[in-house]
C-alpha positions as CSV (number, residue, x, y, z in Angstrom):
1,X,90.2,166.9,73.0
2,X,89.0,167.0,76.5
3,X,91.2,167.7,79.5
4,X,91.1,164.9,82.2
5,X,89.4,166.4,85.0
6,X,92.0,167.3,88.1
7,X,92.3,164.7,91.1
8,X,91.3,166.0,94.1
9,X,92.6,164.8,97.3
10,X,89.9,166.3,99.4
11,X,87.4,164.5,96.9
12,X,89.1,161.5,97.5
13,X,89.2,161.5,100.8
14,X,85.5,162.2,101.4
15,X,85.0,158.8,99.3
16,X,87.1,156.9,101.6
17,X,85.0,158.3,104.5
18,X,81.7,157.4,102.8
19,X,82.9,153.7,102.1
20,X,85.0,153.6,105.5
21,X,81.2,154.2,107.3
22,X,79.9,151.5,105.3
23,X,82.6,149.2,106.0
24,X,82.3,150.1,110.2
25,X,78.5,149.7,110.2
26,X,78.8,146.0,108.4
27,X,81.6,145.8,111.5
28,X,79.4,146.9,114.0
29,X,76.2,144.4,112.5
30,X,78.7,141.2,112.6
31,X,79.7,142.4,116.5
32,X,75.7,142.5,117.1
33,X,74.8,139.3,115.2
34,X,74.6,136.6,118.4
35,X,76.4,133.6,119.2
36,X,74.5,130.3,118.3
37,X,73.6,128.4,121.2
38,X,74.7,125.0,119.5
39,X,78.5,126.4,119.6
40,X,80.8,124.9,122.9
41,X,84.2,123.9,123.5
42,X,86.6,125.3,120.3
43,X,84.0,126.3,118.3
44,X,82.5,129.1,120.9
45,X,86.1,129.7,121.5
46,X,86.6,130.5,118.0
47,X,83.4,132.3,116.8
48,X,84.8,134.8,120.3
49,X,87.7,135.1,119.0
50,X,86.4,136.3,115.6
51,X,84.3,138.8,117.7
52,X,87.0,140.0,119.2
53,X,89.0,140.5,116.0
54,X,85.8,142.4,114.7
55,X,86.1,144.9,116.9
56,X,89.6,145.3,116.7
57,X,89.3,145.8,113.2
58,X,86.4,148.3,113.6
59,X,87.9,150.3,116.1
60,X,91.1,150.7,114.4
61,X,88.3,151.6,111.2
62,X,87.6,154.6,113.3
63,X,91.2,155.6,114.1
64,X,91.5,155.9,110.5
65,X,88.6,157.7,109.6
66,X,89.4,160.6,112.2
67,X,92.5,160.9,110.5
68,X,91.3,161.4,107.1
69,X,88.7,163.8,108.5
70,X,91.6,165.9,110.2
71,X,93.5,165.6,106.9
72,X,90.7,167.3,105.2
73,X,90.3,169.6,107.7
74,X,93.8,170.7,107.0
75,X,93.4,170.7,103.4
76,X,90.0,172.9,103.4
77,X,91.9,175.6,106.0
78,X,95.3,175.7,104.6
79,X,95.3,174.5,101.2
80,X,97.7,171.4,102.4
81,X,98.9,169.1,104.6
82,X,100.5,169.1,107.6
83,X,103.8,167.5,108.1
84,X,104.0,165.1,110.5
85,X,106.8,166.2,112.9
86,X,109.9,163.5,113.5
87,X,110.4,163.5,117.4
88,X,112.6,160.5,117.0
89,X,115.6,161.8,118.1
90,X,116.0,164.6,120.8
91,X,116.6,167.9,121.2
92,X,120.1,167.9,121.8
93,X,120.8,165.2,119.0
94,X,118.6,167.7,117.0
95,X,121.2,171.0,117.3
96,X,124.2,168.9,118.0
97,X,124.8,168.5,114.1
């Protein structure tokens, strides 16, 4: 019987990247694609519209990506992740308890 091979998070991770660039450069080719001439009124309105939401989703795309490439970061230098520290409530509230 074989054993499963072991998930690896850093693995993973480095797959999301590789299909995350993908996704950003099909992004990126949509953004460079030009706006038909024939489009006025709504239409243009709404083909810039779609443009602009394009972008938004590729730049938030690459707010991502750095993430996962600090995640790994961490992982390959420490073995784990980092926790995220809670800042919601202050320093007083912290050590009043």
């Amino acid at each position: 019987m074989q054993k499963k091979p072991k998930f690896s998070t850093i693995e993973a991770a480095q797959q999301l990247l590789t299909s995350m660039e993908h996704a950003i450069t099909n992004l990126i080719e949509e953004v460079r694609k030009p706006i038909p001439q024939e489009l006025v009124g709504a239409a243009r309105k709404a083909e810039l519209s779609a443009i602009k939401q394009t972008v938004t989703d590729a730049r938030e795309l690459l707010q991502e990506r750095q993430k996962i490439e600090e995640m790994i970061s961490s992982l390959r230098e420490d073995g784990e992740l980092e926790q995220e520290s809670d800042y919601s409530s202050g320093f007083a509230e912290e050590f009043a308890k």
